[in-house]
Backbone bond lengths (Angstrom), bond angles and torsions (degrees), N, CA, C in turn:
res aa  C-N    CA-C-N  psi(-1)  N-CA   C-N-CA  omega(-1)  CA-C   N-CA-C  phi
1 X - - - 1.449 - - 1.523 109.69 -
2 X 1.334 109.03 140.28 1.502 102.07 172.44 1.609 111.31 -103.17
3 X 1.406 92.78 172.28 1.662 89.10 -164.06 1.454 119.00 -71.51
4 X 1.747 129.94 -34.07 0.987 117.18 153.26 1.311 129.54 -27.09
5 X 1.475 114.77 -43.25 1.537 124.77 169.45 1.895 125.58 -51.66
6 X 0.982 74.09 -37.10 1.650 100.51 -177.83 1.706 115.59 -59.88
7 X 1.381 95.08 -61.17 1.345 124.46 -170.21 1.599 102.49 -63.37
8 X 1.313 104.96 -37.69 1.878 118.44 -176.99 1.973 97.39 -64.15
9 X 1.675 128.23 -40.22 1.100 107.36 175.98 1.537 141.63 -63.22
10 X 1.480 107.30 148.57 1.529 79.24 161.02 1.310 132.83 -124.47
11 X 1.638 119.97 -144.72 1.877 100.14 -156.95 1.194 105.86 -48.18
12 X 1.673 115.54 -60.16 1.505 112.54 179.44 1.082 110.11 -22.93
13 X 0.952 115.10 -109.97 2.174 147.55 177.90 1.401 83.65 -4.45
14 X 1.645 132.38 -57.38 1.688 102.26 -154.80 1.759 102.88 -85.21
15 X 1.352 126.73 -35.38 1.242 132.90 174.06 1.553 114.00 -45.89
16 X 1.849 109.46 -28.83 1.416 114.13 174.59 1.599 110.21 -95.40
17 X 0.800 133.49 -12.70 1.523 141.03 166.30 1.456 112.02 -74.27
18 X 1.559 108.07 -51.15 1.849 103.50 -177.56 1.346 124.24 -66.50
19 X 2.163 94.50 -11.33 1.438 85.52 175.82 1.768 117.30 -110.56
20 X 1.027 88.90 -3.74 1.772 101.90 162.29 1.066 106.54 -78.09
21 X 1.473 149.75 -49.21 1.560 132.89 -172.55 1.307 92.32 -90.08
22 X 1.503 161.94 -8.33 1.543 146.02 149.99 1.902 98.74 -37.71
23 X 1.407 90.03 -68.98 1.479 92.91 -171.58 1.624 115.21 -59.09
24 X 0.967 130.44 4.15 1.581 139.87 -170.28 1.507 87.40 -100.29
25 X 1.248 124.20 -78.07 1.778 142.89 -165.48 1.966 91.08 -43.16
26 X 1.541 112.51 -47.86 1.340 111.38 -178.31 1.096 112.85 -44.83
27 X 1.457 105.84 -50.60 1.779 108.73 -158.59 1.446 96.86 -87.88
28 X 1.041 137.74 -11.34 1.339 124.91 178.14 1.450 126.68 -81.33
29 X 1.813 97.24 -40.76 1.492 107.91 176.12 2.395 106.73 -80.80
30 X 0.816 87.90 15.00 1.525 100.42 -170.58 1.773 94.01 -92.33
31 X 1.788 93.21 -48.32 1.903 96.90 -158.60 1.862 86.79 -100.01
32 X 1.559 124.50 6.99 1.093 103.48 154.66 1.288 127.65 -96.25
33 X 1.408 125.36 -1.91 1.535 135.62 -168.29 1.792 88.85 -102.61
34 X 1.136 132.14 -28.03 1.419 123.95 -172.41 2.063 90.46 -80.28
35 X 1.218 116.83 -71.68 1.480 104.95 -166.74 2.194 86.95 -138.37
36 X 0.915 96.05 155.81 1.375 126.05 -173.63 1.655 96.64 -43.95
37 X 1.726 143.65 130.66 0.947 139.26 146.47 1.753 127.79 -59.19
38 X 1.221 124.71 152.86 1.523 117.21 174.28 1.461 100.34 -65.67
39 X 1.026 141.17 -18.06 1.748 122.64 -170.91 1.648 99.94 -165.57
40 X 1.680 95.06 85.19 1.581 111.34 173.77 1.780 110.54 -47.38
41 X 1.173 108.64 -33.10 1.496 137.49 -167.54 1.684 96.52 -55.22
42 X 1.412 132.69 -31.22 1.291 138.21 170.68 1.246 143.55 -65.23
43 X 1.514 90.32 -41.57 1.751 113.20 145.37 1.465 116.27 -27.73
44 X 1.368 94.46 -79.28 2.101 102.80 -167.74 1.721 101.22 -56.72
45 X 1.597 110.38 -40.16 1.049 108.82 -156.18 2.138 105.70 -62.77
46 X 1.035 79.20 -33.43 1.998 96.35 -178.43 1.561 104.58 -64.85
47 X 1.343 112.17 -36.03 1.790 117.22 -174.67 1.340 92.97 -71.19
48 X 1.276 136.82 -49.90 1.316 134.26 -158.40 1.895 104.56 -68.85
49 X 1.266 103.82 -45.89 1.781 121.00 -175.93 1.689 84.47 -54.23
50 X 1.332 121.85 -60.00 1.676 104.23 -161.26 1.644 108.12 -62.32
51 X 1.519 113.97 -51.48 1.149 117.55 162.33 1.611 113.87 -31.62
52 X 1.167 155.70 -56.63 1.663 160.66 -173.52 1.564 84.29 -64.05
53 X 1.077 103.78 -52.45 1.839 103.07 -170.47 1.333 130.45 -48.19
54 X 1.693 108.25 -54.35 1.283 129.10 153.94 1.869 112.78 -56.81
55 X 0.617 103.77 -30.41 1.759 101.03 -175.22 1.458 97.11 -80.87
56 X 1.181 136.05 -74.03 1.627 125.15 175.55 1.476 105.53 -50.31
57 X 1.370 138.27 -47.32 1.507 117.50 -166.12 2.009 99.72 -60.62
58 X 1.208 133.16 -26.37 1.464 126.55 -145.97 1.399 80.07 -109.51
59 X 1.715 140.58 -4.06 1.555 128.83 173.31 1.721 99.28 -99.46
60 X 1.395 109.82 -33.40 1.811 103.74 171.77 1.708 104.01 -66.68
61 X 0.981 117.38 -39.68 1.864 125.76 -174.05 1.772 105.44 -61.07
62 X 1.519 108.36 -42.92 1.739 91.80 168.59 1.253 92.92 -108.50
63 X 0.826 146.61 74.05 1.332 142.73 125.47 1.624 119.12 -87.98
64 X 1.324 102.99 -36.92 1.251 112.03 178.64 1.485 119.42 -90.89
């Protein structure tokens, strides 16, 4: 997602996104500790997306 994208959600939408890609990062680092994934590179990349996620949900939260 890009951040324009980001910025377009709101509380809902990002509180429901951080917890849909948690559960994504789960299942991935789950089926990467059993046998090797095609693109380890997705992992970090997904930690970072929740990270953007958390950083706009806690700038919409004092905003208000």
């Amino acid at each position: 997602m890009k951040n324009t994208e980001i910025t377009g959600l709101n509380l809902a939408e990002l509180k429901e996104k951080i917890v849909s890609e948690k559960e994504n990062l789960r299942k991935m680092t789950f089926a990467h500790q059993v046998s090797a994934i095609e693109n380890p590179m997705k992992i970090k990349e997904t930690r970072r997306l929740i990270a953007k996620l958390k950083t706009e949900l806690t700038a919409k939260e004092r905003q208000k």
